[in-house]
C-alpha positions in Angstrom: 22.9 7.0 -13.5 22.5 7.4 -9.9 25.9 8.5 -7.8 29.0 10.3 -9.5 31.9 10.4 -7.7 34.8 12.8 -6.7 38.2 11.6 -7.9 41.9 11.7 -6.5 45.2 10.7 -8.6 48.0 8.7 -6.8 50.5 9.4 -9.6 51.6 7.0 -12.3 48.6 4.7 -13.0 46.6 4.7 -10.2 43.8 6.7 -8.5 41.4 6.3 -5.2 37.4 6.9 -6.0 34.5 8.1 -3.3 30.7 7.4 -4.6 28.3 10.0 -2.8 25.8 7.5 -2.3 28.5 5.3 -0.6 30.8 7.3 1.1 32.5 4.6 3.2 33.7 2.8 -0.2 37.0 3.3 -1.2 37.7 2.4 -4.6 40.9 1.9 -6.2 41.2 2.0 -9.9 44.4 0.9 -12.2 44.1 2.1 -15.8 46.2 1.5 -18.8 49.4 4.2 -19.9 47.8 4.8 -23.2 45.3 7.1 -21.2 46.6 10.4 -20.0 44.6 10.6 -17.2 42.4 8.6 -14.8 39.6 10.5 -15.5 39.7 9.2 -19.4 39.9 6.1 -18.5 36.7 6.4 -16.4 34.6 8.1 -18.7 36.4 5.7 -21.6 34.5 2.5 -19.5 31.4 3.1 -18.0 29.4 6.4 -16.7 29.0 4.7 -13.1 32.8 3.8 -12.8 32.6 0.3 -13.1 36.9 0.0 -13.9 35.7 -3.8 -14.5 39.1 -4.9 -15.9 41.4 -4.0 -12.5 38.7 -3.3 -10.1 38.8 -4.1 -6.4 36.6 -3.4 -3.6 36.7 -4.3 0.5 33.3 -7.0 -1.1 33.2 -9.9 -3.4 35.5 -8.6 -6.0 38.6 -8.7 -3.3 38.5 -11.8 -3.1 38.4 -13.0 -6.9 42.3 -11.9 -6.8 44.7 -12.2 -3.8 47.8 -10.2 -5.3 45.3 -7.1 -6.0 44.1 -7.5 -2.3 47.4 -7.3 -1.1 48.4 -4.7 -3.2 45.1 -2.5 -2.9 45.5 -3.2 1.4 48.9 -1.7 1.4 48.6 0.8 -1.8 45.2 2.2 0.9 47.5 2.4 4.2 50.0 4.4 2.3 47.3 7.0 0.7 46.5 7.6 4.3 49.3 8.4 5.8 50.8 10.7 3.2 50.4 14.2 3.4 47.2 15.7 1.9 49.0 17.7 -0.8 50.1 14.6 -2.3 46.7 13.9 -3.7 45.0 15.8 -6.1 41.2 16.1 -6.9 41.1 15.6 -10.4 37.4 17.1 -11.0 34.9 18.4 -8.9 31.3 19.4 -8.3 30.1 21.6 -5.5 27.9 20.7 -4.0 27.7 17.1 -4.4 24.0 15.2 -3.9 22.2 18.3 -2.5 18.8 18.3 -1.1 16.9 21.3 -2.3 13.0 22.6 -1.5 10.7 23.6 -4.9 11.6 26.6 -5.9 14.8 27.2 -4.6 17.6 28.2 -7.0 20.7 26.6 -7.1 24.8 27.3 -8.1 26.8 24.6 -9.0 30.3 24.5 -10.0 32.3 22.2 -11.7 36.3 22.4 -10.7 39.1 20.6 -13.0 42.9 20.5 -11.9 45.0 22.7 -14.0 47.2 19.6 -14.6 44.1 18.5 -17.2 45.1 21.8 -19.5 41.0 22.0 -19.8 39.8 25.8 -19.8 36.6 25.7 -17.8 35.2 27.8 -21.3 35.4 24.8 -23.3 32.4 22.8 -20.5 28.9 22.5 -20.8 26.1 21.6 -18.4 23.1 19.2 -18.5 20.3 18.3 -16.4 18.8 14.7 -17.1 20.0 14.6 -20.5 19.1 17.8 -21.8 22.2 20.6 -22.5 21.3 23.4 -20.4 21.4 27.2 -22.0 24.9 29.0 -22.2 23.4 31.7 -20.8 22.9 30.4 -17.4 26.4 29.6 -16.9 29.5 31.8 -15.5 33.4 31.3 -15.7 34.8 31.6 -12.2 38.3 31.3 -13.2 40.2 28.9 -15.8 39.4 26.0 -14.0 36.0 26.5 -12.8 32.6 26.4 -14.2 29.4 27.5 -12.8 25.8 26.9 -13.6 22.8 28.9 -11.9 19.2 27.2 -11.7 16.5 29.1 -10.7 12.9 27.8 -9.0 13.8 24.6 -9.4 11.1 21.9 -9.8 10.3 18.9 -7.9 12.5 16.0 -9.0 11.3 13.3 -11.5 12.2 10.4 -9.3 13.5 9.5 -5.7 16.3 8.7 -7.7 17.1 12.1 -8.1 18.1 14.9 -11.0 21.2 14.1 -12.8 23.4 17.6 -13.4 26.4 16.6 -15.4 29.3 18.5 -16.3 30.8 17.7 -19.9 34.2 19.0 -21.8 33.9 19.9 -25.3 33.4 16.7 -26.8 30.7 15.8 -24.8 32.5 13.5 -22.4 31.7 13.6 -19.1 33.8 15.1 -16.4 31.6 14.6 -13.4 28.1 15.1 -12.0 25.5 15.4 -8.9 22.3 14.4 -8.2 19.8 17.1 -7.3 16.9 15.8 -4.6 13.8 18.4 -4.9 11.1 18.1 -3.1 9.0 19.0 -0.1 9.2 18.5 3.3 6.4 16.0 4.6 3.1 17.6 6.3 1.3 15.7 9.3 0.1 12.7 8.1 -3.6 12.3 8.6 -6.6 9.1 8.9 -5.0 7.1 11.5 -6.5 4.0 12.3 -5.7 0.6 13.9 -7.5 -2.9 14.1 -6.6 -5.9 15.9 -7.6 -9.3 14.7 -8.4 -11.4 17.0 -6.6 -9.2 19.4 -3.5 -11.1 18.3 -2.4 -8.1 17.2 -2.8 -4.6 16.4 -2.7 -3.4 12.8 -2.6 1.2 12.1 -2.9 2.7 8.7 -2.4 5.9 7.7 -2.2 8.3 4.4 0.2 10.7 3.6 -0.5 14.7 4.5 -1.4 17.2 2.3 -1.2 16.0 -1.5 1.1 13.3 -0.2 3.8 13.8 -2.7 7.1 14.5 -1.0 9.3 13.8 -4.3 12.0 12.9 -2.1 12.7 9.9 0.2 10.7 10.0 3.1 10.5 7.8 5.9 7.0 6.9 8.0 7.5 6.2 11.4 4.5 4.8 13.5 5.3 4.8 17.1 3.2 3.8 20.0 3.5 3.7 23.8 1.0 2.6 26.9 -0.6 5.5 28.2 0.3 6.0 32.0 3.5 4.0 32.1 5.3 2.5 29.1 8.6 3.3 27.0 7.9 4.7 23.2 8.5 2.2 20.8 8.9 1.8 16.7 6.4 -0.7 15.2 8.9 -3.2 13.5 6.4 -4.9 10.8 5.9 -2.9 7.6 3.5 -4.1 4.9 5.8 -5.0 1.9 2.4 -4.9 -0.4 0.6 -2.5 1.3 2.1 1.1 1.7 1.7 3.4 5.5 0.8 -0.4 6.8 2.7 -1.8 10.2 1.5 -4.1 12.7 2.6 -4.8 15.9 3.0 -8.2 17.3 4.2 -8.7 20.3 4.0 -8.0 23.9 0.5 -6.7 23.4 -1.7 -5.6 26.9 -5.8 -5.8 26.9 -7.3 -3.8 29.5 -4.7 -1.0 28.8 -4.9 2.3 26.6 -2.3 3.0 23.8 -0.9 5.9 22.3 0.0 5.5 19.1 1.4 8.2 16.5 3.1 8.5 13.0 6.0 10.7 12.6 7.3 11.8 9.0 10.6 12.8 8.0 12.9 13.9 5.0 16.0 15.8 4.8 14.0 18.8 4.5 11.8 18.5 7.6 9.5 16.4 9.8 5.9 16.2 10.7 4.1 14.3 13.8 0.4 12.9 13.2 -2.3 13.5 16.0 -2.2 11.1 19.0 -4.9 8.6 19.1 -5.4 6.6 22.4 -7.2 3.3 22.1 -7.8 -0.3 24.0 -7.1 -2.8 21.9 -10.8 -4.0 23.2 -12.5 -1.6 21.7 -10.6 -2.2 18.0 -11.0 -5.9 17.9 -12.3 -7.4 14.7 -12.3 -11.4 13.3 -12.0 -13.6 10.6 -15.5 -14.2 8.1 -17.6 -16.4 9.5 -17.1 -19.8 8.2 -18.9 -22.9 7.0 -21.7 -20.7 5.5 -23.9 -22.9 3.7 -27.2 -21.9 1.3 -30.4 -23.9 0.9 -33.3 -24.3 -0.6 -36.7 -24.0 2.1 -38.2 -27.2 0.8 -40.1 -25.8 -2.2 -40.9 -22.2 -1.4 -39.6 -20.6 -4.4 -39.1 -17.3 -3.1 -36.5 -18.2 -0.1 -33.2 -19.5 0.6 -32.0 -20.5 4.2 -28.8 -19.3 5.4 -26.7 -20.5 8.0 -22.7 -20.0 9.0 -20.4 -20.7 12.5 -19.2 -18.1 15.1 -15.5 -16.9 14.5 -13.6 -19.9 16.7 -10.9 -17.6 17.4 -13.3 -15.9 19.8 -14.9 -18.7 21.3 -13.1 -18.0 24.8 -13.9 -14.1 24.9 -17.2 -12.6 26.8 -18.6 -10.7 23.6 -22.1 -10.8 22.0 -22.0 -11.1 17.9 -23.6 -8.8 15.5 -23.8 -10.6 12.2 -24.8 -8.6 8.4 -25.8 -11.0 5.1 -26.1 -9.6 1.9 -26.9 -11.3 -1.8 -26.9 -10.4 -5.2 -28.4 -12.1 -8.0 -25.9 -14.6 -10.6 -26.0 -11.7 -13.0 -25.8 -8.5 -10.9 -23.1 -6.5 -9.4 -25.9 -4.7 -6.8 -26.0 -6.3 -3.0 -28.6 -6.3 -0.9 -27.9 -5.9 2.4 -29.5 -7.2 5.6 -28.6 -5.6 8.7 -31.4 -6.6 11.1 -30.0 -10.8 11.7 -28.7 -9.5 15.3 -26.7 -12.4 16.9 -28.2 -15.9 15.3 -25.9 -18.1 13.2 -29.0 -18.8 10.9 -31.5 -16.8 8.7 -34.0 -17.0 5.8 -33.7 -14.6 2.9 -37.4 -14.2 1.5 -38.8 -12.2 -1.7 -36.4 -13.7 -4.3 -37.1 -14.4 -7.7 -38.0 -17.9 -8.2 -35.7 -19.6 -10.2 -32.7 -17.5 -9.6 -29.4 -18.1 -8.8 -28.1 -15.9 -5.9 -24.4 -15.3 -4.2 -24.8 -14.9 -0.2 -21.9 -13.6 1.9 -22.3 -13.1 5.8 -20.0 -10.8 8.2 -19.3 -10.6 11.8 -18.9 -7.6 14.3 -17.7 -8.9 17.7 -19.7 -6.4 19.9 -19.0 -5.6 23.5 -15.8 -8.1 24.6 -15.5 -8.0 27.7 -18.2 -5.5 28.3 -16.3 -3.0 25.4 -19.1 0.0 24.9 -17.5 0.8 21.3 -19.4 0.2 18.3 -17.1 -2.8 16.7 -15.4 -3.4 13.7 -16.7 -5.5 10.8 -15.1 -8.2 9.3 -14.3 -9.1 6.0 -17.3 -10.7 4.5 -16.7 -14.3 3.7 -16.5 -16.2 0.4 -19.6 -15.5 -1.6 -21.7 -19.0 -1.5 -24.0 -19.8 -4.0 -27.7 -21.4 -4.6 -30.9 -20.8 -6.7 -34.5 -20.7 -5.7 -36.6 -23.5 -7.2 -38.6 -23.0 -10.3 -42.2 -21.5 -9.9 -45.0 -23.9 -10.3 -47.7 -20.7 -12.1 -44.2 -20.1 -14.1 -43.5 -23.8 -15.7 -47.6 -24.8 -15.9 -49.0 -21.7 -17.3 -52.7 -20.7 -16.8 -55.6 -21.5 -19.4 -57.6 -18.2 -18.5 -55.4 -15.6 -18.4 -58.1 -13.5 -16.3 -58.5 -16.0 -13.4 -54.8 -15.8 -13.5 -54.7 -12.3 -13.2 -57.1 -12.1 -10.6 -55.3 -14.7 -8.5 -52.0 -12.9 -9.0 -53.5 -9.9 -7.5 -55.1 -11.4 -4.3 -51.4 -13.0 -4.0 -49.9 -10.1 -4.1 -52.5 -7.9 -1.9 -52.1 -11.1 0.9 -48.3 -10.8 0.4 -48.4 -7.3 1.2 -50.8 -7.9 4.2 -48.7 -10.2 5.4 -45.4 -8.5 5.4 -46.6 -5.8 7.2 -47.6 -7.9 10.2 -44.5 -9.4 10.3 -43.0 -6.0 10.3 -45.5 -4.7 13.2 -44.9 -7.8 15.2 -41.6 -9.5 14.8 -37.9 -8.5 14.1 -35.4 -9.7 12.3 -35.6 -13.8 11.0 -37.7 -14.6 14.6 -38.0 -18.5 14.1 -42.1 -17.9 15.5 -42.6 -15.4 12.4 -40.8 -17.7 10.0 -42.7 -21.0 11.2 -45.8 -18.9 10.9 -44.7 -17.6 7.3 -44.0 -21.2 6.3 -47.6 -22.6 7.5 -49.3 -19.5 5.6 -47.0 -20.2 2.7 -47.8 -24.0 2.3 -51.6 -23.4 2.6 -51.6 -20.7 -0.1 -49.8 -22.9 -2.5 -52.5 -25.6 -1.5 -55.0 -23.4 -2.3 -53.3 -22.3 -5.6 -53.2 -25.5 -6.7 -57.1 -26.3 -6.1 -57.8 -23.5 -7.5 -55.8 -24.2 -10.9 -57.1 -27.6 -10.6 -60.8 -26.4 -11.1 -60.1 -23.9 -13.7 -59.0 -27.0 -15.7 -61.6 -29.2 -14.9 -64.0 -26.6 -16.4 -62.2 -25.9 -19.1 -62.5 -29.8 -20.5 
């Protein structure tokens, strides 16, 4: 139950209907003789008015029956141009639909024509269902019935609070919706991206607690700083709520100003102004083709390696690029932040035998000589491989001393090692990886030997 309507009788078995909600509908109703009044029949059918059995509208119904069209057509040109007092409001509710801040109080009355013989005594109230208290309400005069609602509280639904007005029996005789709420406060977080700089994307949240409990409307607007026209961004997110994007007739090279502007029937708020160059706010798509491999049989790395965003190919920019990997089972990622602009890198210190997820991201840094910071993309789909088996893992060790020993000088080399790549080298540097992959194969070598003559003295 979402509109009620205020009803006029035309005399013998017709009467004209207004809905709130649609106040350019005119509705034309004709209702059987065994029902004393229009309003019966009404409340005898449906709560919304439906009058399915003799309905006709100016829509689809109209033209389900030509004779009612006529007749509705002519019966309407002749309600308008006969004097006012030949057309009675049946019942009435004042005020119809109102808007109303938390905490306000509220009169209402509910007005039947004496024709009805109903003594506004015999009426009750209710608000969503629920009969309100006696006490709260006041005879006016024979015909009229008030209710009084103090501090009202926010409404349950955009939908609004329905306030009913009933006779004796429990029928209903009419009713209004009560919108309570809030007026909106300045929305806040403000932020824009453009992908590609194909277009340019703003979000926002709500001010405040960002409950308005009424309809309100978000407004991003945007014009060129020195010389443009304001404009409405067109594009709302149907998924995604304080989401537009605008796509056309973007400029590069010029600053924006872009703002959000809320509004309800209770007030309005404005957003701060940002000012930006779509330059400087540019991010991409995930890099693509990433690929993981093995590093022939080093069991502690995996080689990464993924393309530059193509949609970028023809812009002056430089690429900053972030991996990060989490083992099969975990839900903890690693992150490296130190590849700098490469489209290839190594991932050492894994567990042998592991099965790890890599993802890489881009930040398009500097296009066309942009001093911002960048954006990040998304990261890309998560690509998967697993380190090869260990060798000391799979053959075991027959003296479990020598093993430990050896273990230990590993690890204290490791360590040693590490830190002069640290000292001397940044980031994957293909010198401190060959070098890495040289010391590696000859400590595996040397591994090996070494196991080799354990055994030999052991048989």
């Amino acid at each position: 139950m979402s509109c009620f309507h205020n009803v006029f009788y035309l005399g013998g078995h017709f009467f004209l209907y207004f809905c709130s909600l649609y106040p350019n509908k005119l509705t034309l109703c004709q209702f059987p003789s065994q029902y004393h009044h229009a309003w019966d029949f009404f409340c005898f059918h449906h709560m919304r008015i439906s009058c399915r059995h003799h309905l006709v509208t100016n829509e689809a119904n109209s033209k389900q029956d030509p004779f009612l069209t006529s007749m509705f057509t002519l019966l309407l040109l002749f309600v308008l141009f006969l004097p006012n007092k030949t057309i009675h409001a049946i019942i009435l509710i004042y005020p119809q639909d109102p808007v109303l801040r938390m905490g306000s109080n509220l009169t209402a009355s509910c007005w039947v024509h004496p024709d009805l013989g109903v003594h506004a005594g015999s009426l009750f109230w209710t608000l969503n269902g629920r009969q309100l208290p006696s006490s709260l309400y006041r005879v006016l005069s024979p015909s009229n019935l008030s209710v009084t609602l103090a501090g009202l509280n926010a409404s349950r639904q955009t939908s609004g609070d329905n306030l009913v007005c009933h006779n004796h029996k429990g029928h209903i005789m009419a009713g209004s919706c009560l919108y309570v709420g809030m007026p909106p406060e300045k929305p806040v977080n403000l932020t824009c991206w453009s992908r590609n700089t194909k277009d340019l994307t703003c979000s926002w949240a709500p001010g405040g607690k960002g409950e308005t409990n009424i309809s309100t409307l978000y407004t991003l607007k945007y014009k060129l700083r020195w010389y443009g026209k304001e404009k409405e961004c067109e594009d709302y997110s149907h998924t995604q709520p304080y989401y537009c994007s605008i796509t056309r007739d973007l400029h590069l090279f010029t600053p924006y100003e872009i703002w959000v502007e809320a509004s309800n029937q209770l007030g309005q708020a404005t957003s701060d102004v940002i000012t930006l160059d779509i330059l400087d706010v540019v991010t991409t798509d995930p890099p693509s083709g990433v690929t993981v491999s093995r590093v022939g049989q080093l069991e502690d790395q995996l080689g990464v390696r993924w393309e530059a965003p193509p949609a970028l190919k023809d812009f002056l920019f430089q690429a900053k690029y972030q991996i990060r990997y989490r083992l099969e089972d975990s839900q903890d990622w690693k992150v490296m932040d130190d590849v700098g602009n490469q489209t290839s890198c190594r991932l050492a210190g894994l567990r042998p035998g592991t099965v790890y997820f890599v993802q890489v991201r881009c930040n398009p840094v500097g296009i066309y000589g942009s001093r911002k910071a960048g954006i990040w993309s998304e990261w890309s789909h998560p690509t998967a491989a697993s380190t090869p088996h260990s060798e000391r893992l799979m053959s075991g060790s027959c003296d479990s001393k020598s093993s430990g020993d050896s273990n230990s000088t590993l690890r204290r080399e490791l360590k040693q090692f590490f830190g002069w790549v640290r000292k001397h080298a940044y980031g994957c540097s293909s010198i401190s990886m060959k070098l890495y992959d040289q010391w590696r194969v000859l400590m595996q070598k040397s591994h090996k030997a070494r196991n080799q003559v354990l055994q030999g003295d052991k048989s």
